[in-house]
mmCIF entry with sequence, helices, sheets and N, C-alpha, C, O atoms, coordinates in Angstrom:
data_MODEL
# 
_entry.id   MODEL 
# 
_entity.id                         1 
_entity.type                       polymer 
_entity.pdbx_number_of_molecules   1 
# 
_entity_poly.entity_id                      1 
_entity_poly.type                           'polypeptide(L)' 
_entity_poly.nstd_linkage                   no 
_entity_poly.nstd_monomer                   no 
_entity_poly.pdbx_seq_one_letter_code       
;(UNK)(UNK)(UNK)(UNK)(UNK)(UNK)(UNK)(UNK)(UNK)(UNK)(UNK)(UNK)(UNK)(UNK)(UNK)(UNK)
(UNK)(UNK)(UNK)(UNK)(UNK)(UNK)(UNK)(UNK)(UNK)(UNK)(UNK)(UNK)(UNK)(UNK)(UNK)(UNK)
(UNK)(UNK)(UNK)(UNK)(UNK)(UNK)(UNK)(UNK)(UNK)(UNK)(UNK)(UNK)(UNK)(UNK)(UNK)(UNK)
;
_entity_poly.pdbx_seq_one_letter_code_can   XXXXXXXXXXXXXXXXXXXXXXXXXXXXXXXXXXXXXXXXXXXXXXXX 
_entity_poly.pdbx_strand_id                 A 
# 
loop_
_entity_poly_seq.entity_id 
_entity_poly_seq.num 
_entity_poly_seq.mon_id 
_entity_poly_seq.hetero 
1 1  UNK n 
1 2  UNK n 
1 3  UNK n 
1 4  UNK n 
1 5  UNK n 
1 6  UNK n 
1 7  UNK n 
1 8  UNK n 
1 9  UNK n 
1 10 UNK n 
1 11 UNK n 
1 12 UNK n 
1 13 UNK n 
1 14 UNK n 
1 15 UNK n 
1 16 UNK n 
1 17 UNK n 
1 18 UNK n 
1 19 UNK n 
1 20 UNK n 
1 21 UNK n 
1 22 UNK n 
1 23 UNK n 
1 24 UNK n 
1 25 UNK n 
1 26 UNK n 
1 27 UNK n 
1 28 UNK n 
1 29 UNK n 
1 30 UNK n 
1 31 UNK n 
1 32 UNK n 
1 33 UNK n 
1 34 UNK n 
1 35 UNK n 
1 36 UNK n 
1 37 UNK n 
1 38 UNK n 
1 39 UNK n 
1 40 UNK n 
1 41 UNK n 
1 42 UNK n 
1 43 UNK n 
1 44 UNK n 
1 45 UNK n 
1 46 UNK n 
1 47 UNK n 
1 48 UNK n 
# 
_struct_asym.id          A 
_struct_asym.entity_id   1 
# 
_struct_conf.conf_type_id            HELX_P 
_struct_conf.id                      HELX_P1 
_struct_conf.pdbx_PDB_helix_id       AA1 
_struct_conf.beg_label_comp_id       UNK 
_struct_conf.beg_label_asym_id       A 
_struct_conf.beg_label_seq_id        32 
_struct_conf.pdbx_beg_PDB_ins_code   ? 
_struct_conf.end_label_comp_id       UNK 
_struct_conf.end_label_asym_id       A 
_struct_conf.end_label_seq_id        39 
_struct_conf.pdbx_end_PDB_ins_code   ? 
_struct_conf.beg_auth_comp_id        UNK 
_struct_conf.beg_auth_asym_id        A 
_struct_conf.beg_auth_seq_id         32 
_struct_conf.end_auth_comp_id        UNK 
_struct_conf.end_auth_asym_id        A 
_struct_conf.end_auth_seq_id         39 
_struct_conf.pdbx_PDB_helix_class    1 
_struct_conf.details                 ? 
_struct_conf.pdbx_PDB_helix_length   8 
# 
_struct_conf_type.id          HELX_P 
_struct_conf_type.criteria    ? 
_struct_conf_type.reference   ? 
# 
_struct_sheet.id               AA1 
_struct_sheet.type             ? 
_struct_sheet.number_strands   3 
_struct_sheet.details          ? 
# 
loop_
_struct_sheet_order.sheet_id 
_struct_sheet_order.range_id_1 
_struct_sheet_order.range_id_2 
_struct_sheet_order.offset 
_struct_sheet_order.sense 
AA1 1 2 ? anti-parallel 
AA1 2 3 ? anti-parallel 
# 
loop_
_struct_sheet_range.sheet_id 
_struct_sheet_range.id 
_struct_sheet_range.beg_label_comp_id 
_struct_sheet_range.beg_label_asym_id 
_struct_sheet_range.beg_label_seq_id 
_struct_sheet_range.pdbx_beg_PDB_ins_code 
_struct_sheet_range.end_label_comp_id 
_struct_sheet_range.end_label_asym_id 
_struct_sheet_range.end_label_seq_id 
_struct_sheet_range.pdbx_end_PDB_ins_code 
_struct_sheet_range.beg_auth_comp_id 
_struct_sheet_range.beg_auth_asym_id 
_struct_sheet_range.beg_auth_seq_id 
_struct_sheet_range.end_auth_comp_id 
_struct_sheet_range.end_auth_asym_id 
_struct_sheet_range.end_auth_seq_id 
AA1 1 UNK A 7  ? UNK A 10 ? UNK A 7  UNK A 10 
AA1 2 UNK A 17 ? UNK A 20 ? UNK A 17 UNK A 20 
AA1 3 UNK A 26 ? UNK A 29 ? UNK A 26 UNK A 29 
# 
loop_
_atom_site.group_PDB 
_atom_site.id 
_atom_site.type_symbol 
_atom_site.label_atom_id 
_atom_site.label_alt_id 
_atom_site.label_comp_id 
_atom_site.label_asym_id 
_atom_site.label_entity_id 
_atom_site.label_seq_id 
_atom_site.pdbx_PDB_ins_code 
_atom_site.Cartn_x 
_atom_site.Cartn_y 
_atom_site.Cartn_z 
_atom_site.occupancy 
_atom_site.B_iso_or_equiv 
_atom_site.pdbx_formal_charge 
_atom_site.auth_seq_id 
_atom_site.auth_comp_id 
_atom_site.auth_asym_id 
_atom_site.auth_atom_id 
_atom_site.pdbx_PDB_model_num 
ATOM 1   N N  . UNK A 1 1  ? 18.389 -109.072 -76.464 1.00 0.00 ? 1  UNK A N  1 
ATOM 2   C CA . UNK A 1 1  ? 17.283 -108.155 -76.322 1.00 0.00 ? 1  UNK A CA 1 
ATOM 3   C C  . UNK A 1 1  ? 17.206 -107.735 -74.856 1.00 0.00 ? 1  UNK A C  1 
ATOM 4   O O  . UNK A 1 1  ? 17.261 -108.592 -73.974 1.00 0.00 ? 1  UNK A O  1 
ATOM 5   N N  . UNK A 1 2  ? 17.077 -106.400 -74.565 1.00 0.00 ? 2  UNK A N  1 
ATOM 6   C CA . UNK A 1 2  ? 16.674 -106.200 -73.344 1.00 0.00 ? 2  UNK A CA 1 
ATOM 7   C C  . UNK A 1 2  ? 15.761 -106.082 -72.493 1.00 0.00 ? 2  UNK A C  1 
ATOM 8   O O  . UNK A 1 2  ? 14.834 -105.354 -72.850 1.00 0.00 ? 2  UNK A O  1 
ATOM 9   N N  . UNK A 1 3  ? 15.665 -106.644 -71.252 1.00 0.00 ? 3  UNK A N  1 
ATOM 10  C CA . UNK A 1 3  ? 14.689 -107.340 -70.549 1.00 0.00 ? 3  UNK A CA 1 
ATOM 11  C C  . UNK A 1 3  ? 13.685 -105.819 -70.713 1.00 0.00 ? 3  UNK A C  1 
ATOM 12  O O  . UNK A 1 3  ? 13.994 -104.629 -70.655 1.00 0.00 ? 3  UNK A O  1 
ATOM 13  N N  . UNK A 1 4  ? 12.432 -106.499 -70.931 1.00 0.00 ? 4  UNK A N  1 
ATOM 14  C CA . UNK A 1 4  ? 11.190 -105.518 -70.656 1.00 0.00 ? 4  UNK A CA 1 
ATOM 15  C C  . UNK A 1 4  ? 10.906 -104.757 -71.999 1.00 0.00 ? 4  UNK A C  1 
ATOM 16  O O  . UNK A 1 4  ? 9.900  -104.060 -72.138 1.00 0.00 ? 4  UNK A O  1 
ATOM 17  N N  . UNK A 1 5  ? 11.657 -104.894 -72.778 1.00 0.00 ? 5  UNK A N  1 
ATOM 18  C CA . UNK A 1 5  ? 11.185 -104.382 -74.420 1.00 0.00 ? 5  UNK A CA 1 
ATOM 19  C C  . UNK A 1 5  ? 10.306 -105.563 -74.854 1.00 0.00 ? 5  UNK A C  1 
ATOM 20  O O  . UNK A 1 5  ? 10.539 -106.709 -74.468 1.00 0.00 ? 5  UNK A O  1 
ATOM 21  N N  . UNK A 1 6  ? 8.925  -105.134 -75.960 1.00 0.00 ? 6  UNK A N  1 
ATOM 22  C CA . UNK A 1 6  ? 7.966  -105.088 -76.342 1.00 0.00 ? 6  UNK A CA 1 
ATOM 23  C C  . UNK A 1 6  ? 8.438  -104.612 -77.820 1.00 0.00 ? 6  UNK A C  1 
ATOM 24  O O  . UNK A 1 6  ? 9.155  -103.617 -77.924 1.00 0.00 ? 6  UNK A O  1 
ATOM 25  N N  . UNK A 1 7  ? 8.019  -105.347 -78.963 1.00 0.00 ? 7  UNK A N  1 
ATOM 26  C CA . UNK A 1 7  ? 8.685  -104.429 -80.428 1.00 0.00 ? 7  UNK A CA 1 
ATOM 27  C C  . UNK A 1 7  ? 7.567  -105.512 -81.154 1.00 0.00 ? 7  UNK A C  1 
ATOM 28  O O  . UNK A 1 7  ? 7.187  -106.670 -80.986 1.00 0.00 ? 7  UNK A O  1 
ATOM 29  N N  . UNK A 1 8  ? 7.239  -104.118 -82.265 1.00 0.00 ? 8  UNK A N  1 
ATOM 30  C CA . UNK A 1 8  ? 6.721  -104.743 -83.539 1.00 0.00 ? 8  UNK A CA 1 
ATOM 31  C C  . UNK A 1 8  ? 6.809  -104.425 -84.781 1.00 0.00 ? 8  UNK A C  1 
ATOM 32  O O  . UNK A 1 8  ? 6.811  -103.252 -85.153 1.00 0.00 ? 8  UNK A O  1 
ATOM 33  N N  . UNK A 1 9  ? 6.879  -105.260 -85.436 1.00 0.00 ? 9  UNK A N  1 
ATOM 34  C CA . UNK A 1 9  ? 7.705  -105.005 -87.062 1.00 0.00 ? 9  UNK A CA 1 
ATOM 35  C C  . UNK A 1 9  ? 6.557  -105.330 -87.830 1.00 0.00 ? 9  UNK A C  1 
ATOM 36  O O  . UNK A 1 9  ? 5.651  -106.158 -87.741 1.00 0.00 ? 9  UNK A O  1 
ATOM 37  N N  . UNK A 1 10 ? 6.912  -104.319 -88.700 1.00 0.00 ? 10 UNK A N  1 
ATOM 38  C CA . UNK A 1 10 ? 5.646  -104.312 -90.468 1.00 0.00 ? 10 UNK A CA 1 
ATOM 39  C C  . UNK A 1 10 ? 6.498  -104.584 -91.358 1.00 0.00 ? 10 UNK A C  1 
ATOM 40  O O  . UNK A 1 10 ? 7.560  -103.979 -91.507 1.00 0.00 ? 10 UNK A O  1 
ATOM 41  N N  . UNK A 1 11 ? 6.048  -105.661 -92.127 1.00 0.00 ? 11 UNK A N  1 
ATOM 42  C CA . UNK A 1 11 ? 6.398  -106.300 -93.208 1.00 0.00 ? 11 UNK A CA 1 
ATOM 43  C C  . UNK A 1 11 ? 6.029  -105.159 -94.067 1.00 0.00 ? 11 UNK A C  1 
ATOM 44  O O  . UNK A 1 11 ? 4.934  -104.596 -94.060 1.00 0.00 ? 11 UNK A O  1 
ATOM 45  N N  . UNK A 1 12 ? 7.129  -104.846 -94.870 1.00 0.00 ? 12 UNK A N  1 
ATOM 46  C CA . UNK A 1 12 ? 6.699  -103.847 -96.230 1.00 0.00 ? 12 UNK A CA 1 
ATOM 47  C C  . UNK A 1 12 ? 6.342  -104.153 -97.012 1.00 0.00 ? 12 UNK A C  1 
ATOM 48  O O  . UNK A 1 12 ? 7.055  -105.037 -97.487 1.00 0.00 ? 12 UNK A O  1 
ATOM 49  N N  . UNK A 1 13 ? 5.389  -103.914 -97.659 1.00 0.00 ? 13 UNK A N  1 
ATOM 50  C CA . UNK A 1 13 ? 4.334  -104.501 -98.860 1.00 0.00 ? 13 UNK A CA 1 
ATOM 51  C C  . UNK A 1 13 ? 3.179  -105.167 -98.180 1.00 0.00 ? 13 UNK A C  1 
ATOM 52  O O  . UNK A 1 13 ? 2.302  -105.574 -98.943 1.00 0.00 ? 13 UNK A O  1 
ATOM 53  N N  . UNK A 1 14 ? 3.005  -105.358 -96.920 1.00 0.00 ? 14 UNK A N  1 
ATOM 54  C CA . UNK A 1 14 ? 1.974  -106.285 -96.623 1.00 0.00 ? 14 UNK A CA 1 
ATOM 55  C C  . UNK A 1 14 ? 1.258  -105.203 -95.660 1.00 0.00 ? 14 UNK A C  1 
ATOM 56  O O  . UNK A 1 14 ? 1.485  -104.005 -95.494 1.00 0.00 ? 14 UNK A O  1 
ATOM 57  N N  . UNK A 1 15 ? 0.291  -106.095 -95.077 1.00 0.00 ? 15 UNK A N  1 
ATOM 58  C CA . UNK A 1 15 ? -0.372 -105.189 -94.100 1.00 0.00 ? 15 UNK A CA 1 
ATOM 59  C C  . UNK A 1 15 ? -0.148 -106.266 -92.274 1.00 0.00 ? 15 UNK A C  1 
ATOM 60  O O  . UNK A 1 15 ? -0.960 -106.409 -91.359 1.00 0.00 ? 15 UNK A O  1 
ATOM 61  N N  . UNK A 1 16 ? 0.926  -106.665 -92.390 1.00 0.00 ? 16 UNK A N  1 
ATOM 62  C CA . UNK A 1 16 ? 1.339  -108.089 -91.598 1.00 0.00 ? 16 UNK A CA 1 
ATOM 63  C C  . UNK A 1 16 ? 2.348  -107.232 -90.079 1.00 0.00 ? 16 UNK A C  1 
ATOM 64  O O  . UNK A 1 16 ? 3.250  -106.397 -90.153 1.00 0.00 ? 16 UNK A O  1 
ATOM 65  N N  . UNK A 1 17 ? 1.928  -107.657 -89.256 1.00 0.00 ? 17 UNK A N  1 
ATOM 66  C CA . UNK A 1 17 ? 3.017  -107.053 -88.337 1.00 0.00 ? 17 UNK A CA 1 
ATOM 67  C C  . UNK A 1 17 ? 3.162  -108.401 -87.330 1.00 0.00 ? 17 UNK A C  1 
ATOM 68  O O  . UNK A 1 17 ? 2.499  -109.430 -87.196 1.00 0.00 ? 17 UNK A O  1 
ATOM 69  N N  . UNK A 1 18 ? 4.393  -107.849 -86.683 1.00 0.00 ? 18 UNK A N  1 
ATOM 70  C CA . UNK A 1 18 ? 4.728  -109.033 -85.730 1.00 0.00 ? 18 UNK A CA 1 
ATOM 71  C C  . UNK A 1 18 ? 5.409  -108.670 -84.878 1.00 0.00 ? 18 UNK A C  1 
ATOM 72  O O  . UNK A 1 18 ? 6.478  -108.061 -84.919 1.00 0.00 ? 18 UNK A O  1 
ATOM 73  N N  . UNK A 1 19 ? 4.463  -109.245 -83.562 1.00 0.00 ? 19 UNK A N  1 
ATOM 74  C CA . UNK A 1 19 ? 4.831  -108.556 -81.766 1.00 0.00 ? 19 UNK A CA 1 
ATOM 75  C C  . UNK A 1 19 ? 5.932  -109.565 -81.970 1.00 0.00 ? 19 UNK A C  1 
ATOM 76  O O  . UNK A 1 19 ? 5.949  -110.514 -82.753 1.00 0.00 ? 19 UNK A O  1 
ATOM 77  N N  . UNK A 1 20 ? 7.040  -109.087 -80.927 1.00 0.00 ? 20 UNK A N  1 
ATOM 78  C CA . UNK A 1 20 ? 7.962  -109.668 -80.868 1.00 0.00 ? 20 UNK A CA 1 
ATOM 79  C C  . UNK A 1 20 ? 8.275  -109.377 -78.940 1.00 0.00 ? 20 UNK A C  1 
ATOM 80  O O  . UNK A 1 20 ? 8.441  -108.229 -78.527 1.00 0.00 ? 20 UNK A O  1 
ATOM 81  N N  . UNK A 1 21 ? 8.300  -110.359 -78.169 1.00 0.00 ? 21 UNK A N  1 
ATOM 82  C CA . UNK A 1 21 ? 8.101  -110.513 -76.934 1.00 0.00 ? 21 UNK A CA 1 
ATOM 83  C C  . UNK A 1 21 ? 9.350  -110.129 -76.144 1.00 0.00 ? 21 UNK A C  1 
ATOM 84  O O  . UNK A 1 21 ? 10.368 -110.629 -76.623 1.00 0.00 ? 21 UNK A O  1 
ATOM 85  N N  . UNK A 1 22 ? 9.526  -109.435 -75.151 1.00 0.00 ? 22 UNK A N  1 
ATOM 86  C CA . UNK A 1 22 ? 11.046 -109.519 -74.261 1.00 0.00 ? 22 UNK A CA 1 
ATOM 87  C C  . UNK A 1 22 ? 11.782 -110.993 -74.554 1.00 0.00 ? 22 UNK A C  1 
ATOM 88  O O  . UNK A 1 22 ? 12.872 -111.301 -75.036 1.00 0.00 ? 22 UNK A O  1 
ATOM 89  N N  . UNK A 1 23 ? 10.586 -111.793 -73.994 1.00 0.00 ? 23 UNK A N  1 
ATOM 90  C CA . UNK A 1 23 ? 10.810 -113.636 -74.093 1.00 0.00 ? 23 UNK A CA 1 
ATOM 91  C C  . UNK A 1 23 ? 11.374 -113.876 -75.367 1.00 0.00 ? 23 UNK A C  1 
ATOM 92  O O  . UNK A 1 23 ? 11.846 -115.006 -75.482 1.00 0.00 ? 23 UNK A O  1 
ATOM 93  N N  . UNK A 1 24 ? 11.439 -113.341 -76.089 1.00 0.00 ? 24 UNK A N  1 
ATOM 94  C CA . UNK A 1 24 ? 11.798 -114.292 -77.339 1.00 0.00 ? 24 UNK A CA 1 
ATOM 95  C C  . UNK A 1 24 ? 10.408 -114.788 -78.440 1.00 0.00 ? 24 UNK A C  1 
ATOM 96  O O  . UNK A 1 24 ? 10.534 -115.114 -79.620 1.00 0.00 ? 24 UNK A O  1 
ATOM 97  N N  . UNK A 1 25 ? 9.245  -114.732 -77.731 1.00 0.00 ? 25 UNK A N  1 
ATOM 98  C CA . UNK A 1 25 ? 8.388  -115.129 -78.689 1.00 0.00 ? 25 UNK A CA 1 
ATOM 99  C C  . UNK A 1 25 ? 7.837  -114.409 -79.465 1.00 0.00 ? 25 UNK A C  1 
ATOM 100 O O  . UNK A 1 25 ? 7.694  -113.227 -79.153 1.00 0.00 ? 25 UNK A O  1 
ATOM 101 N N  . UNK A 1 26 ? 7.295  -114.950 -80.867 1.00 0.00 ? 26 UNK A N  1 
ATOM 102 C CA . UNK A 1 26 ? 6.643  -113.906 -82.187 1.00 0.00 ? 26 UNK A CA 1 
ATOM 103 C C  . UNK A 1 26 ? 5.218  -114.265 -82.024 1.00 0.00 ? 26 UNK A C  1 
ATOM 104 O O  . UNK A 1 26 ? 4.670  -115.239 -81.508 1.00 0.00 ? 26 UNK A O  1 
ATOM 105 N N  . UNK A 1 27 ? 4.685  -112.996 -82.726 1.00 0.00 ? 27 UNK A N  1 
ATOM 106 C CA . UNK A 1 27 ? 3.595  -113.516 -82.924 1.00 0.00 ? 27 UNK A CA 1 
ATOM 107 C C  . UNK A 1 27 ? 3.333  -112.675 -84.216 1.00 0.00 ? 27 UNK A C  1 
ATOM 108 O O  . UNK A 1 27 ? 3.962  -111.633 -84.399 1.00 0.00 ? 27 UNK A O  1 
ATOM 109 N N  . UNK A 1 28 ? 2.137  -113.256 -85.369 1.00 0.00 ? 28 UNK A N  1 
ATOM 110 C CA . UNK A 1 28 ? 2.020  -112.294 -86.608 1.00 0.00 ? 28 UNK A CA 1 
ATOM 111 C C  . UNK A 1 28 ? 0.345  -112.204 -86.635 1.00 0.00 ? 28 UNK A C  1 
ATOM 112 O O  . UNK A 1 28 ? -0.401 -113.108 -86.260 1.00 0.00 ? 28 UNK A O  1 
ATOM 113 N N  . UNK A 1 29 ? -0.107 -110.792 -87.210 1.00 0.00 ? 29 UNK A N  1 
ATOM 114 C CA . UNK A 1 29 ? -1.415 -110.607 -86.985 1.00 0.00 ? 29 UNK A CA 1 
ATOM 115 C C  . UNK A 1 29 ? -1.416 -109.142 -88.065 1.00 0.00 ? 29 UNK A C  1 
ATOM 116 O O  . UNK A 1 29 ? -0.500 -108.333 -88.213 1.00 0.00 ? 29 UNK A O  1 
ATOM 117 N N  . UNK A 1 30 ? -2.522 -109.157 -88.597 1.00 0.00 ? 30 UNK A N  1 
ATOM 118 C CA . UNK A 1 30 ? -2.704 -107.725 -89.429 1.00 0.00 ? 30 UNK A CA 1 
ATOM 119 C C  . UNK A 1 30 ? -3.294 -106.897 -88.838 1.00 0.00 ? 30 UNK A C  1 
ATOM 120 O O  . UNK A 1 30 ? -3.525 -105.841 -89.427 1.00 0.00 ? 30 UNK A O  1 
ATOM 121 N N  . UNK A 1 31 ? -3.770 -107.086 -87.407 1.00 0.00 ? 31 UNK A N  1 
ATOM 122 C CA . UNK A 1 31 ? -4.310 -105.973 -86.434 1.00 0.00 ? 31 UNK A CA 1 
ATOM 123 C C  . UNK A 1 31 ? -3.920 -105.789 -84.916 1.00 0.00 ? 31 UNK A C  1 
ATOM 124 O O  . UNK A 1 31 ? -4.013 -106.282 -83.792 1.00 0.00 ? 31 UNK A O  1 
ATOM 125 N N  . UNK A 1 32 ? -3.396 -104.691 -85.690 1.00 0.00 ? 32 UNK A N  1 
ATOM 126 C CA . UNK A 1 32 ? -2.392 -103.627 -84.175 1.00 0.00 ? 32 UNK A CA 1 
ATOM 127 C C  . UNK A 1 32 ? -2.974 -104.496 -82.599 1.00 0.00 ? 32 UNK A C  1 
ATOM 128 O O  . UNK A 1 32 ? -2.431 -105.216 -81.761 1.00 0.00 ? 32 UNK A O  1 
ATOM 129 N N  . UNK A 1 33 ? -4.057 -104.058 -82.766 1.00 0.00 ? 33 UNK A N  1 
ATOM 130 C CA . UNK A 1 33 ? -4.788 -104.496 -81.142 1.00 0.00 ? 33 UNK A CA 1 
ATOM 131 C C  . UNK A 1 33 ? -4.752 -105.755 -80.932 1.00 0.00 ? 33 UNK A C  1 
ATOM 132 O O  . UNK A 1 33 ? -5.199 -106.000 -79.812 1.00 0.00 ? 33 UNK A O  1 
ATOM 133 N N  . UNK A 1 34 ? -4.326 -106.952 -81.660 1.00 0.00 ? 34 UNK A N  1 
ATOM 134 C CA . UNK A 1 34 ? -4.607 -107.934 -81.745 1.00 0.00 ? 34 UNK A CA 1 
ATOM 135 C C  . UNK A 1 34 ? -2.935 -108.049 -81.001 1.00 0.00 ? 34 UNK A C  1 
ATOM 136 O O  . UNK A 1 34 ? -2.698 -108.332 -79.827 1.00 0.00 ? 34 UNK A O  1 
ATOM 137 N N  . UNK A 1 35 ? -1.977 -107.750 -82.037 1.00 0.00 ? 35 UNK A N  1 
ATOM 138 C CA . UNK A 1 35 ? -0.538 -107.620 -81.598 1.00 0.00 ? 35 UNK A CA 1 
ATOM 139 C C  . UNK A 1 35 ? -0.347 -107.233 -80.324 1.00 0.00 ? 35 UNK A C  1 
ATOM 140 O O  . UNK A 1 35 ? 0.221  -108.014 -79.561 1.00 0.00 ? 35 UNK A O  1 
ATOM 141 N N  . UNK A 1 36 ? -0.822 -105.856 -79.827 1.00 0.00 ? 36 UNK A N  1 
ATOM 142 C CA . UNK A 1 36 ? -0.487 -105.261 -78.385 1.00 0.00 ? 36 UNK A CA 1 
ATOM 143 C C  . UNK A 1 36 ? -0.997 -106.416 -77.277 1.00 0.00 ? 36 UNK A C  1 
ATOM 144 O O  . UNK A 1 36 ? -0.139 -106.896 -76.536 1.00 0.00 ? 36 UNK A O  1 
ATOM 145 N N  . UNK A 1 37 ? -2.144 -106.785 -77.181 1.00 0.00 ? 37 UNK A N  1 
ATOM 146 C CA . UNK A 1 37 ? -3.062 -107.297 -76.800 1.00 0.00 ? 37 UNK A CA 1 
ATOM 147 C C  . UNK A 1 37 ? -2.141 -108.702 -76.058 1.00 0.00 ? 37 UNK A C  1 
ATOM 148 O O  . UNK A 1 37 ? -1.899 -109.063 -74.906 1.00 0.00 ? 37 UNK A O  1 
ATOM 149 N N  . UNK A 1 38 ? -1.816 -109.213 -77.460 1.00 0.00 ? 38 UNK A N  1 
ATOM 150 C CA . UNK A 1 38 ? -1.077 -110.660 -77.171 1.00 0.00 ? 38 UNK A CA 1 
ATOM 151 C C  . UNK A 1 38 ? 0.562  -110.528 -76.387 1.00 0.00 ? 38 UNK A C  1 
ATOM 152 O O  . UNK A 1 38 ? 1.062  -111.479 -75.786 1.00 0.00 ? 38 UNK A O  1 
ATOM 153 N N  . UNK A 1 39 ? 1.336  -108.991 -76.557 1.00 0.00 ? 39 UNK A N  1 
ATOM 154 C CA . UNK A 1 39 ? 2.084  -108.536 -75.836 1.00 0.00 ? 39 UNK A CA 1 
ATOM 155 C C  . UNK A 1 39 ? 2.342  -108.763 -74.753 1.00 0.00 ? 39 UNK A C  1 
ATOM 156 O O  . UNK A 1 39 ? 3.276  -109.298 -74.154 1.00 0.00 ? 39 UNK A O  1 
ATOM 157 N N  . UNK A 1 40 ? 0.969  -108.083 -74.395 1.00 0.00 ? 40 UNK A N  1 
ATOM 158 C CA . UNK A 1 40 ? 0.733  -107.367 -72.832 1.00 0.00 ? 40 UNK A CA 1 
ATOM 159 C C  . UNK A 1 40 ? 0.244  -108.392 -72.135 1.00 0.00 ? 40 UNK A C  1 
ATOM 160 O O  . UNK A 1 40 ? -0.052 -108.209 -70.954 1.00 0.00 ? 40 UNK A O  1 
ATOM 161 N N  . UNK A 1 41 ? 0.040  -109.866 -72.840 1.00 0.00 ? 41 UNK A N  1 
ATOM 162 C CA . UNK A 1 41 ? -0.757 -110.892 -71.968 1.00 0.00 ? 41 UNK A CA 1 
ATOM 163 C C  . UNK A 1 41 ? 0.267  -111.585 -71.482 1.00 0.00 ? 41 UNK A C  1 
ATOM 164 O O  . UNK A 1 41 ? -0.212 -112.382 -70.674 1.00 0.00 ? 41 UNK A O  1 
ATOM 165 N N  . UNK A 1 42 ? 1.970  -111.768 -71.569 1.00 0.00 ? 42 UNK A N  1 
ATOM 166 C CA . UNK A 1 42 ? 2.944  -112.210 -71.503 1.00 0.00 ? 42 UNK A CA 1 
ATOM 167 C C  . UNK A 1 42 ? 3.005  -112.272 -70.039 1.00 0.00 ? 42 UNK A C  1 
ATOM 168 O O  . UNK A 1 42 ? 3.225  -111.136 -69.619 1.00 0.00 ? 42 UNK A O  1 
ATOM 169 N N  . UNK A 1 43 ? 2.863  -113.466 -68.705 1.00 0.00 ? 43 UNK A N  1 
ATOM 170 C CA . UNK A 1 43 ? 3.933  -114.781 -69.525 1.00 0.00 ? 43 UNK A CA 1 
ATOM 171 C C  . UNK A 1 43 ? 2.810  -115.758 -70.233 1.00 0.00 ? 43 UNK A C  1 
ATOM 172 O O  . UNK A 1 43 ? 3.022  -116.864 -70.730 1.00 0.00 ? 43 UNK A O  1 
ATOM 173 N N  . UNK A 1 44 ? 1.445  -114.986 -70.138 1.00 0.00 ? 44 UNK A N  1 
ATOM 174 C CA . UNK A 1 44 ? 0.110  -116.119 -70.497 1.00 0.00 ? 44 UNK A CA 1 
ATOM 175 C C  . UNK A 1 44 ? 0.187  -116.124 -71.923 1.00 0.00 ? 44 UNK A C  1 
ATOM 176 O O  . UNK A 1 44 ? -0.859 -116.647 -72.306 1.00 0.00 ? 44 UNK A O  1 
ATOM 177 N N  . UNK A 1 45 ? 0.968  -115.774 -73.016 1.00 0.00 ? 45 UNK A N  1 
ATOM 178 C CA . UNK A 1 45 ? 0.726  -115.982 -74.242 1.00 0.00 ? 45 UNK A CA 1 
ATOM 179 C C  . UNK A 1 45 ? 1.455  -117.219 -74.942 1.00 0.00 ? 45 UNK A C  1 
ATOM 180 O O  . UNK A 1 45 ? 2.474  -117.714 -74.461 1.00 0.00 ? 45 UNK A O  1 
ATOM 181 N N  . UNK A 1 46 ? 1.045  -117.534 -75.743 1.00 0.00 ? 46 UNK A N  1 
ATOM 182 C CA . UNK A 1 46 ? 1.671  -118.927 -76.870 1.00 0.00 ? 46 UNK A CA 1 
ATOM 183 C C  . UNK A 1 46 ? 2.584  -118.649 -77.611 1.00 0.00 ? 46 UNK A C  1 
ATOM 184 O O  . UNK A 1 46 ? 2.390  -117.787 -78.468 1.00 0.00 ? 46 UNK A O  1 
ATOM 185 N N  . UNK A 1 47 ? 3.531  -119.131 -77.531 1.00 0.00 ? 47 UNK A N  1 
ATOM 186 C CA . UNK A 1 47 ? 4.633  -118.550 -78.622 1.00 0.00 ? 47 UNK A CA 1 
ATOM 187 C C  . UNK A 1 47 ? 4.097  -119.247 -79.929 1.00 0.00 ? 47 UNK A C  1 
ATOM 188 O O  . UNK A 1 47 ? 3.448  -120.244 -80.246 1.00 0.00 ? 47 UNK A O  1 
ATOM 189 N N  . UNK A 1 48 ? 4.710  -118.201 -80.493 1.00 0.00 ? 48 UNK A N  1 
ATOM 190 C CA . UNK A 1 48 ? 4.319  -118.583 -81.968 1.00 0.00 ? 48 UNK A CA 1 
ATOM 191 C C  . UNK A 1 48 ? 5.350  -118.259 -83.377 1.00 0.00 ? 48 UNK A C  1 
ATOM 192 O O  . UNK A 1 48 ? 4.977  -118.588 -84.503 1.00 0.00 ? 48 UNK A O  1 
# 
């Protein structure tokens, strides 16, 4: 992955998305702002 990309994926059929970090870490949440949010807080966020 290249350094400084930010990506999030929607599960089809669901209403489920998941930030996916430069770092390597996931995170899953059904609300957008919740996803960006936990993004943009990187290196302070929890992998998950």
């Amino acid at each position: 992955m290249s350094a400084g990309r930010l990506r999030v994926e929607w599960s089809p059929g669901s209403d489920r998305l998941t930030g996916i970090c430069h770092c390597g870490a996931r995170h899953t949440a059904e609300d957008p702002a919740e996803i960006w949010a936990w993004l943009l807080s990187h290196p302070d966020h929890d992998a998950s």
